[in-house]
N, C-alpha and C positions, 0 to 999 in steps of 0.2 A: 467035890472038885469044882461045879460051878461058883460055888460062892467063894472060893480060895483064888479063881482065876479075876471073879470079880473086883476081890482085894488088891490084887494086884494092879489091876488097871487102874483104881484109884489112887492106890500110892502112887504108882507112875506119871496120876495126873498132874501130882502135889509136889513133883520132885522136877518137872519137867521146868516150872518159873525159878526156882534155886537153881537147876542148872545153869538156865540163862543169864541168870543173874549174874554171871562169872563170867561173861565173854565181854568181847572189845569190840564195841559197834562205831566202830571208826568210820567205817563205811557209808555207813547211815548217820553220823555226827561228823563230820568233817571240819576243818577250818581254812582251807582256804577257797577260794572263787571254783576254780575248775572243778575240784572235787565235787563242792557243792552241786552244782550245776547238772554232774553227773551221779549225785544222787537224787535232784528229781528227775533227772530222766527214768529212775529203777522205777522211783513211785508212780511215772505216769504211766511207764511198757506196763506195771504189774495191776494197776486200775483198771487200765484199759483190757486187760487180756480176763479180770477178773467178771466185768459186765456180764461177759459171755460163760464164764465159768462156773460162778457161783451158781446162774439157774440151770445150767444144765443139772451141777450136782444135785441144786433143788429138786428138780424134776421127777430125775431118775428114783431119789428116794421115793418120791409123791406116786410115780406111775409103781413102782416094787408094791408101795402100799394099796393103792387105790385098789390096784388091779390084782388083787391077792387071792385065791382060789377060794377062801373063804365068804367074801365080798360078792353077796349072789345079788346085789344093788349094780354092782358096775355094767356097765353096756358094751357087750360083745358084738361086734360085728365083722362076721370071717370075708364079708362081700368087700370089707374097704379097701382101696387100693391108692387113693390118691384125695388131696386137700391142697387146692390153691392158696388158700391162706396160710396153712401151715408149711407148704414148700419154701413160702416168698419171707417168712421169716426165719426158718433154716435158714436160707442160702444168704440173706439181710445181713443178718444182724452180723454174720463173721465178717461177710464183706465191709460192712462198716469200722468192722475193728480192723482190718488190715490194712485199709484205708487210713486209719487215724493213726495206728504205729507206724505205715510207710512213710507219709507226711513228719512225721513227729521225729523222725529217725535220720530221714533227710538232711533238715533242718540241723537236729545236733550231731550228724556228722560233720557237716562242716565248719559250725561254729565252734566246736572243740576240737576240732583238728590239731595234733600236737606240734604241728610244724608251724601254727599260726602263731603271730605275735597277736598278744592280748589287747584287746580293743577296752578293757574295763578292769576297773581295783576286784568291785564289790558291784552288786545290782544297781547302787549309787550312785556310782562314782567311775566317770570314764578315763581311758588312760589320755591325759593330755600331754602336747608338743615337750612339755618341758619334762615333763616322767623319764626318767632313766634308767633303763634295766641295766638287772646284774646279771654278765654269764658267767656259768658253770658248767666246766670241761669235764666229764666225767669217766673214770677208766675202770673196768670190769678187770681185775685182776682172779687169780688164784691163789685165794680165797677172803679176799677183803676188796675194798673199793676206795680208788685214791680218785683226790676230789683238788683240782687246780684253777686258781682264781685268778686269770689272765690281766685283770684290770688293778689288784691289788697287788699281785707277784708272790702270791704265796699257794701252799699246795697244802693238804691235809689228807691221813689216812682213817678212813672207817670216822671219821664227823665231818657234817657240813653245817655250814649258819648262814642265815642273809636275813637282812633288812624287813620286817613286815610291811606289806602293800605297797610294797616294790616286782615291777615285772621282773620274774625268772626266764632266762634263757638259760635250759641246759642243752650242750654239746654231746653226747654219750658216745661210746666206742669200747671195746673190750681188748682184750692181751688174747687172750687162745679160746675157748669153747663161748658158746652162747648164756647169756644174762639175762636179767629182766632187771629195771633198775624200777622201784618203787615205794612211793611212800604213802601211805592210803589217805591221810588226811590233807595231802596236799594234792594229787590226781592220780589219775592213773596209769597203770604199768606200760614201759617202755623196754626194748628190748637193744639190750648192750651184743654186737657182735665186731668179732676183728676184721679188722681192713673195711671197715663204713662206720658211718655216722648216722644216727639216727636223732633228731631230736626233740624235745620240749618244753612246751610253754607255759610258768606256772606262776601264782601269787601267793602269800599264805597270809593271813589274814589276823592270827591270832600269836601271841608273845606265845611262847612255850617249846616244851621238847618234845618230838615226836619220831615213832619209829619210821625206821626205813630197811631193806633187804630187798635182797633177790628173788622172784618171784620164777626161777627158771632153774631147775634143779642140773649141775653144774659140776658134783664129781663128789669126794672124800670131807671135804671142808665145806660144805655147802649151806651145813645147818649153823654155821657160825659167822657167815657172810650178814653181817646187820652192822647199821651203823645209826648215829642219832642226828634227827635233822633240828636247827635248835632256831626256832623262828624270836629276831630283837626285833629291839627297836634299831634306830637309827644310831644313836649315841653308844646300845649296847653292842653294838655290831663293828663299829670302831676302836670297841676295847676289844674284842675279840679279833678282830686280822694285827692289832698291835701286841697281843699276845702271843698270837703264833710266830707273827717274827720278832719277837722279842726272847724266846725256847725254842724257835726250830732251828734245823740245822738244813744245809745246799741239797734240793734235788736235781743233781744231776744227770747225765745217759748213764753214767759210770753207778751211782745211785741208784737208779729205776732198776737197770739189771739187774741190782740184791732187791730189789722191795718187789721185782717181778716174780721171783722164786716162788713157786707151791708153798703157801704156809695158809696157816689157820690161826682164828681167835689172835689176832694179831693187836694190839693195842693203839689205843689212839695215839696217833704221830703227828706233828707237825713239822711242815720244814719252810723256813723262812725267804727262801728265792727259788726259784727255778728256771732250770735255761731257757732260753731263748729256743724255741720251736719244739717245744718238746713233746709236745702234746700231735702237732703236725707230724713227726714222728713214728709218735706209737700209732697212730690214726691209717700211717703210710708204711707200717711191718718196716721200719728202718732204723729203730733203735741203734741197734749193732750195727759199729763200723763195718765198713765195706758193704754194705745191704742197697740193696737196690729198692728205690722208694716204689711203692704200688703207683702214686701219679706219675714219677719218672717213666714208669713201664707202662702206660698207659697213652702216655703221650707220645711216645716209640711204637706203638700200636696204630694208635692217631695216621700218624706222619708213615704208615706203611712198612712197619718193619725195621730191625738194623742190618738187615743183610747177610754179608757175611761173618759182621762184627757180632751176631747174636750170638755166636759160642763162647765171646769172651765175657758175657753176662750171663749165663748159665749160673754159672755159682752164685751169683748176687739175688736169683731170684729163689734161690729154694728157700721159701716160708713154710714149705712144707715140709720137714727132716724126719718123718716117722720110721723110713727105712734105713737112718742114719746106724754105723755098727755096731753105737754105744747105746742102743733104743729096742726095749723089750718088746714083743710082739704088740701089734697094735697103739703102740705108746705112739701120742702127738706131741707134736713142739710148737711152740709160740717162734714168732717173726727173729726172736732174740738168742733161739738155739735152747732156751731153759724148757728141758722139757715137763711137761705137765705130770709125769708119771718117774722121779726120779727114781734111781737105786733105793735110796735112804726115802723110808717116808716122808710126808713134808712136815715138819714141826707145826705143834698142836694140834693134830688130825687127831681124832677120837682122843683128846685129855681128857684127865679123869676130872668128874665136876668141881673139883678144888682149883684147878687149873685157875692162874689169876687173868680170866678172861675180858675183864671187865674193866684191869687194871690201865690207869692212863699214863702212859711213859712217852709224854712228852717230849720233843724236842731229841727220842731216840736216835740214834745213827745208824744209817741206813743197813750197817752189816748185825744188827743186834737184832732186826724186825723177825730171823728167823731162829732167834735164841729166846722160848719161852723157860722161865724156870721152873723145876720139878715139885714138886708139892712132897 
């Protein structure tokens, strides 16, 4: 039995670099600036925390051995109770390391602060007067994620693109339950919820396609919530927003209301204009006519009230409909009335792996986004 347990351990030693060999160290190889950044920070917390680590574990083996019952060399002494030297580097050396992580921690939180506009491309190269960032309005749906390009006038589902070593501004906000929007080679996770904004500040550095997903686990469709982030150049990036509107089709409130719907594994869409405030909208639960905006209600708040007039907005503020008649226990709604827990499950929830999930139906309309085909 020892020498079969022993076998074991060795294959497992031998299997342990094969396994690895298969994972996606994204994390640790990033491409653009902030990520970057934030992966030396892992190296320096994990160095710094290691100074102290590794000789403890040193030790502890060294004191198991030294001190071993067998070992009638080692020096017993039942009198001892105390060592100024050895107290002053116990309590030393951690200190020094919590010292150097709190400093160190300091520093990049606030120079990675997500809300910060990017002061630099690359360690290189600083952002100058004349540098122009691109934003990016982003909406947390059920179960896909629509992506609206305010400066170009176009909107895209489950893809995004922009410019290499161009500052990123994204805008985020969600439709009903909480998100996390992130893409690991470009920084780190942000969190999509309804009625606020949250946002950040990104570069990517390198031409290529990189994943992106939800990092916040978010209902039935959850694991199919991924989209591709596709870092150009300048010139390729101009054939791609001339693409989308050259095969999308109008997103409009009337529009958003079918692409807001519960669905899954939704395919890449394009749509080539979008209305005017539409995003200010979803951002203010007022999609749906008659809906009373969140900053409207807020600024009626401000201003002390409507008085007596506030019965007759009652019904413009329920963003809340769970107890609505047509809503099974516990079922929530979005600002828009759709609710998150239909009758009908939502199309593409648990398809079977045939399911053409991957498929790109460009330039779709907007009532087709919840019509996958059967395999």
């Amino acid at each position: 039995m020892p020498r079969l347990m022993k076998l074991i351990r060795r294959l497992s030693a031998l299997a342990l670099p094969l396994a690895l060999s298969g994972c996606d160290l994204v994390v640790m190889s990033p491409s653009g600036d902030i990520a970057t950044q934030q992966r030396d920070l892992i190296i320096v917390s994990v160095v710094l925390m290691l100074l102290i680590i590794i000789p403890v574990i040193c030790l502890t083996f060294y004191f198991a051995w030294h001190y071993r019952r067998s070992n009638i060399n080692a020096k017993y002494d039942p009198e001892w109770h105390h060592s100024t030297r050895l107290e002053v580097v116990i309590w030393a050396a951690p200190l020094a390391i919590i010292i150097a992580l709190g400093a160190v921690t300091w520093v990049s939180t606030h120079r990675l602060d997500p809300y910060r506009p990017l002061d630099r491309i690359d360690a290189n190269r600083p952002v100058t007067p004349e540098t122009k960032p691109i934003t990016i309005e982003v909406v947390a749906l059920d179960w896909k994620w629509l992506f609206l390009y305010p400066e170009q006038g176009i909107a895209t589902v489950n893809e995004i693109a922009a410019p290499i070593d161009t500052p990123i501004e994204f805008k985020i906000t969600g439709s009903t339950v909480m998100n996390s929007f992130y893409i690991p080679a470009l920084a780190g996770q942000i969190y999509a919820m309804p009625g606020m904004q949250t946002k950040l500040h990104a570069v990517m550095n390198k031409e290529g396609v990189y994943e992106g997903f939800s990092a916040n686990y978010s209902g039935d469709g959850f694991s199919g919530m991924r989209f591709k982030f596709h870092g150009m150049s300048n010139d390729n990036f101009g054939q791609w927003v001339a693409r989308v509107k050259g095969q999308g089709s109008a997103l409009n409130r009337d529009a958003y209301l079918k692409l807001e719907r519960p669905s899954s594994r939704v395919p890449v869409t394009y749509f080539a204009s979008v209305e005017n405030g539409l995003y200010d909208a979803i951002l203010n639960l007022c999609v749906k006519p008659g809906q009373m905006c969140a900053n409207e209600m807020m600024h009626i708040d401000m201003m002390g009230g409507a008085g007596k007039d506030s019965h007759e907005n009652r019904k413009r503020l329920e963003y809340d409909t769970r107890w609505a008649a047509d809503s099974g226990p516990g079922a929530t709604h979005p600002a828009t009335g759709h609710g998150a827990k239909e009758p009908t499950q939502a199309e593409g929830v648990n398809a079977p792996a045939g399911a053409p999930a991957g498929h790109e139906g460009h330039g779709a309309a907007p009532d087709q986004l919840n019509t996958n085909p059967k395999p």
